[in-house]
C-alpha positions in Angstrom: 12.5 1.1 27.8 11.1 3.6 30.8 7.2 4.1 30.6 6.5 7.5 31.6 2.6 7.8 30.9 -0.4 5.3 31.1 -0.8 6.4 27.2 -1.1 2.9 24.9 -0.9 3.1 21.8 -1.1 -0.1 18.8 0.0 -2.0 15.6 -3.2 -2.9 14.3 -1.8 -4.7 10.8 -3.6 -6.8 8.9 -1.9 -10.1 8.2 -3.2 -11.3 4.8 0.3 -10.7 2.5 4.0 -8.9 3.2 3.7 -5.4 5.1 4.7 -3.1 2.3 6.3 1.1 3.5 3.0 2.2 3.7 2.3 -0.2 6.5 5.6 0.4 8.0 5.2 4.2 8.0 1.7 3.9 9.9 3.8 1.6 12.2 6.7 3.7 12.7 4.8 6.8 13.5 2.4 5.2 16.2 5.7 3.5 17.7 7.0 6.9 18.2 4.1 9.0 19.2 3.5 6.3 21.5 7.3 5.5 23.2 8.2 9.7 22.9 5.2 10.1 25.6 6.7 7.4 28.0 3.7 5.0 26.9 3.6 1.6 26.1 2.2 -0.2 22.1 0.5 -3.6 21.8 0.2 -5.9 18.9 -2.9 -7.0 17.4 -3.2 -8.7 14.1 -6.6 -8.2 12.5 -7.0 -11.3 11.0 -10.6 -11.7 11.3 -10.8 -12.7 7.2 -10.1 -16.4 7.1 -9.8 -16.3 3.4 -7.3 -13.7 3.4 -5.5 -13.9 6.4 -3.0 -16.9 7.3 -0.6 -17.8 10.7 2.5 -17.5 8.5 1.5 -13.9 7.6 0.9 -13.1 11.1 4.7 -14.4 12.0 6.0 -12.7 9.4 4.6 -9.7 10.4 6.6 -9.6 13.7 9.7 -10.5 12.4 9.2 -7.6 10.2 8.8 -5.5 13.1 11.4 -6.9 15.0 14.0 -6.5 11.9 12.8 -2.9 12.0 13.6 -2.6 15.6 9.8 -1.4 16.7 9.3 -3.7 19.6 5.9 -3.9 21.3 4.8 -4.7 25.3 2.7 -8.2 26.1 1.3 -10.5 23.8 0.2 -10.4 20.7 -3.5 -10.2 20.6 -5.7 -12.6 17.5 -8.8 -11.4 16.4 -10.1 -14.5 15.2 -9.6 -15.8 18.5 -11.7 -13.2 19.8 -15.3 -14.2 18.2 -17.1 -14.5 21.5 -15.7 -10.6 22.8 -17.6 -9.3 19.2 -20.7 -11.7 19.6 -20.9 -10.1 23.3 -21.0 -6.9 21.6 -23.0 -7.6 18.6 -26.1 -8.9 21.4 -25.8 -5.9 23.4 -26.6 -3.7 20.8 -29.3 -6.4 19.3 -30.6 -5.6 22.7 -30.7 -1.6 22.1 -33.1 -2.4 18.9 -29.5 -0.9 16.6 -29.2 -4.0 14.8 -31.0 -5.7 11.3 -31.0 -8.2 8.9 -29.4 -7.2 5.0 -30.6 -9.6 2.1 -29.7 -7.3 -0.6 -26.9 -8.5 -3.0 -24.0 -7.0 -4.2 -25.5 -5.5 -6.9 -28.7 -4.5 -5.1 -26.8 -3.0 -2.6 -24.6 -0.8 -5.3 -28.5 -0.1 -6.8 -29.8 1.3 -3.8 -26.8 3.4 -2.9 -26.3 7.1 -3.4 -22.7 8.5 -4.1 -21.2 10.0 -1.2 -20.2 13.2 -1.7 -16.9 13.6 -4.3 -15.1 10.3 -3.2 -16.7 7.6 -5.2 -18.0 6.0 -1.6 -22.1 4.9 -1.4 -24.3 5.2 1.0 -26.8 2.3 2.0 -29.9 3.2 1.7 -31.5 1.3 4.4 -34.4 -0.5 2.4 -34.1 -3.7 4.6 -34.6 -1.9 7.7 -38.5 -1.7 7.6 -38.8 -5.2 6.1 -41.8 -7.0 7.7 -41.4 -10.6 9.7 -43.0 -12.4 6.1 -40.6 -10.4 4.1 -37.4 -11.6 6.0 -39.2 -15.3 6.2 -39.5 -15.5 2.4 -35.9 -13.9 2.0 -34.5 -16.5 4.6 -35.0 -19.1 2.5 -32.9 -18.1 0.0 -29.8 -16.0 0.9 -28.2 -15.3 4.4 -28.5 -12.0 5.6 -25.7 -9.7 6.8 -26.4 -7.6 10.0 -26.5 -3.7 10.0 -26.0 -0.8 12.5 -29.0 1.5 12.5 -27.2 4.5 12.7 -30.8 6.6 12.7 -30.4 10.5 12.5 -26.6 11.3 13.9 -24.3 13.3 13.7 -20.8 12.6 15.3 -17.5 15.2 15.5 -14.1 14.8 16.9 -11.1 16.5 17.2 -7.8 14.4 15.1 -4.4 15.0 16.0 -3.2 16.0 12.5 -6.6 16.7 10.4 -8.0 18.8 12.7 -12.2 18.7 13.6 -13.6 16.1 11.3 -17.6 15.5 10.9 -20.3 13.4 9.6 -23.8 12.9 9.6 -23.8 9.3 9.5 -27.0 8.5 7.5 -26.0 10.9 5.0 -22.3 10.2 5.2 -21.7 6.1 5.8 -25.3 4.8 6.0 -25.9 1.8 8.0 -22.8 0.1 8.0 -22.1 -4.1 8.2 -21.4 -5.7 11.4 -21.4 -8.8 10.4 -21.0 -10.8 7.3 -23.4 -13.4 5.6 -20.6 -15.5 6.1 -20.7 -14.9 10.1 -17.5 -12.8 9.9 -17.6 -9.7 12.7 -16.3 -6.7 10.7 -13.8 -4.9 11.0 -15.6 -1.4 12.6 -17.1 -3.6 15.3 -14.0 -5.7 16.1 -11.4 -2.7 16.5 -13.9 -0.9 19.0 -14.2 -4.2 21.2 -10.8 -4.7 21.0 -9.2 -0.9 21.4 -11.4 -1.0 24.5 -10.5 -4.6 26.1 -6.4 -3.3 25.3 -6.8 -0.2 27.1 -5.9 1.8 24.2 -6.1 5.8 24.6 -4.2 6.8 21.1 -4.9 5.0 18.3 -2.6 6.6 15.1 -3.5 5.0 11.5 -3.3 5.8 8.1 -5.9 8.8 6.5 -7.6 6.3 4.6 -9.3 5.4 7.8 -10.4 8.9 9.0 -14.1 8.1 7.7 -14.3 5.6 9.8 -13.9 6.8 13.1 -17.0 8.2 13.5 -18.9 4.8 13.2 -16.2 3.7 15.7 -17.1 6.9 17.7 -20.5 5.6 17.1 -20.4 2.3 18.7 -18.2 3.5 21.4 -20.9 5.1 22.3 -24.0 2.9 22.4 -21.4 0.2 23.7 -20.0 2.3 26.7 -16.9 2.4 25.8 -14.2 5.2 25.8 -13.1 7.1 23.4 -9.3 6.9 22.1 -7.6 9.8 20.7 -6.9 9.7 17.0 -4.4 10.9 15.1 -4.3 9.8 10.9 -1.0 10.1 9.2 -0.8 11.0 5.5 -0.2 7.5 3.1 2.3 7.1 1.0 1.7 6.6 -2.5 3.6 4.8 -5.6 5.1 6.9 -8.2 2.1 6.7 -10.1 -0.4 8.2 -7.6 -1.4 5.2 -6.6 -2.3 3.7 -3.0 0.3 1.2 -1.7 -1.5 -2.0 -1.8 -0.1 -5.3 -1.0 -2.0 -6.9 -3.6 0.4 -5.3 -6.4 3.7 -5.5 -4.1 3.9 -2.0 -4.0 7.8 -1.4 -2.2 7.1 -4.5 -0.6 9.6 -5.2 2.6 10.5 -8.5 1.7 11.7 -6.8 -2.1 13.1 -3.4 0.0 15.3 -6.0 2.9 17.2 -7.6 0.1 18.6 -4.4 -1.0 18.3 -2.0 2.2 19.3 -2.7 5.8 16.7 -1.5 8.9 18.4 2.1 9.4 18.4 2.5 5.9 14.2 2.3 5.7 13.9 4.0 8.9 16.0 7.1 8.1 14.2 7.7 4.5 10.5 7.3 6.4 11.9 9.8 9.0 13.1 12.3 6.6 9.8 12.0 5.1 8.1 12.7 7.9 9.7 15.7 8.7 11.6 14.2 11.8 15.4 14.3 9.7 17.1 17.1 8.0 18.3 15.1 5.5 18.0 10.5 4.8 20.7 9.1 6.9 20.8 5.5 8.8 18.8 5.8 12.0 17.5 3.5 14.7 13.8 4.4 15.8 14.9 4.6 19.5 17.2 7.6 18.2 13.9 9.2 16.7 12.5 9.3 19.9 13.3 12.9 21.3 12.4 14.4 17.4 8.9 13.0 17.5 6.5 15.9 17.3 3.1 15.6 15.8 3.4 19.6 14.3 6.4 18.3 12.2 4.7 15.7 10.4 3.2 16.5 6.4 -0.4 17.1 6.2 -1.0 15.7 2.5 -0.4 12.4 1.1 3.2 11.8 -0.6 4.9 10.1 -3.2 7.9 8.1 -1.7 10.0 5.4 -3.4 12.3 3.9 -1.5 15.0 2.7 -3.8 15.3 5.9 -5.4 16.1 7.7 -2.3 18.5 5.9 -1.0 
């Protein structure tokens, strides 16, 4: 296929069950805003959770893709093979003075946390930051700390593709976020800056669950030296019930949907959905290509079952 444009654009899945049409909408709609520009995609599987994530997930992922016909450029890129790129990162802002030691538990965390705003989200308050050297001596020998941003007095805007200007004050919003576990896990806001910056990605497109978390990613960007992607967050698709998709539940799970559907089937009902089809009809995404326009696509979340559509 011709590349046009120095735009790259990513999967980003996370391998730790079956993709379910959630997952494949969010990857359908960044294949196409990506290949309609004459840019190229990459592949990287975010499978930085050992307990969730396994190989056979990951290869299963990319036959999924393959069967769906979204094809990607290079190799695919592991996170969990990418430890050292995060530790690099974690040091340098160590170095800045942006990073501390968390001892609170689960519960003390929930304690010390203020709801933010109407979404049922809480807020760190930050009462480990101003620990003193005994204090963290005592607490060391008994629980293993997690590591913190100190995100300090910020507030960070940017412009998304489809929601428009988006803002936060990020003590009052997020609150000084994890960047890495007790368990030595990197997380996952540290790992996709590194990483979307090491892949050359410029357009990063992702479901609207993840709009609050650009601007810690903005954030890092920032004290990392890193550039700044465009970002464009797609509306989810929900189960009948008004529910998120999860794959926990097998919510219109692909492996479920391919034993009754064929590839052109899925694509066409995703593309009607998304505005990009007059009516559901069997398409290949390559024939999507020259309908791809980001003022077409729904604003609000929608309900979408497959096998009642088609």
């Amino acid at each position: 296929m011709e590349r046009r444009s120095n735009m790259i654009g990513r999967f980003a899945p996370s391998p730790s069950g079956r993709m379910h049409l959630g997952n494949l909408w969010s990857c359908l709609l960044a294949w196409l805003a990506a290949r309609s520009a004459g840019g190229s995609i990459v592949l990287r599987l975010e499978d930085l959770d050992p307990d969730r994530c396994r190989q056979e997930y990951c290869d299963q992922v990319m036959r999924d893709l393959e069967w769906l016909g979204l094809d990607w450029d290079g190799e695919p890129v592991y996170q969990s093979r990418r430890t050292e790129a995060y530790a690099a990162a974690f040091r340098d802002l160590e170095k800045q003075g942006l990073v501390y030691p968390c001892y609170c538990t689960r519960a003390e965390r929930l304690a010390s946390s203020a709801p933010h705003r109407s979404d049922g989200i809480t807020v760190y308050d930050g009462r480990c930051r101003s620990l003193t050297a005994p204090e963290r001596e005592k607490l060391e020998k008994t629980r293993r700390p997690a590591w913190r941003a100190a995100v300090g007095e910020k507030s960070i805007s940017f412009c998304d593709m489809l929601c428009g200007k988006y803002e936060e004050d990020l003590k009052m919003d997020c609150g000084d976020f994890i960047l890495r576990r007790s368990d030595g896990v990197y997380a996952y806001q540290l790992a996709v800056v590194v990483d979307d910056a090491e892949m050359g990605v410029t357009q990063v497109v992702r479901g609207s669950d993840l709009l609050s978390s650009t601007p810690r990613q903005i954030w890092l960007q920032e004290r990392l030296n890193l550039p700044h992607p465009q970002y464009g967050h797609v509306p989810l698709l929900l189960a009948p019930d008004g529910r998120r998709l999860a794959k926990r539940d097998r919510d219109q799970e692909l492996g479920q949907l391919q034993s009754r559907f064929t590839a052109p089937q899925i694509v066409g009902t995703l593309a009607h959905a998304a505005g990009l089809l007059d009516r559901e009809e069997e398409v290949a995404p390559e024939e999507l290509l020259p309908l791809f326009r980001w003022d077409k696509l729904p604003r609000k979340d929608l309900t979408l079952s497959i096998g009642e559509k088609i």
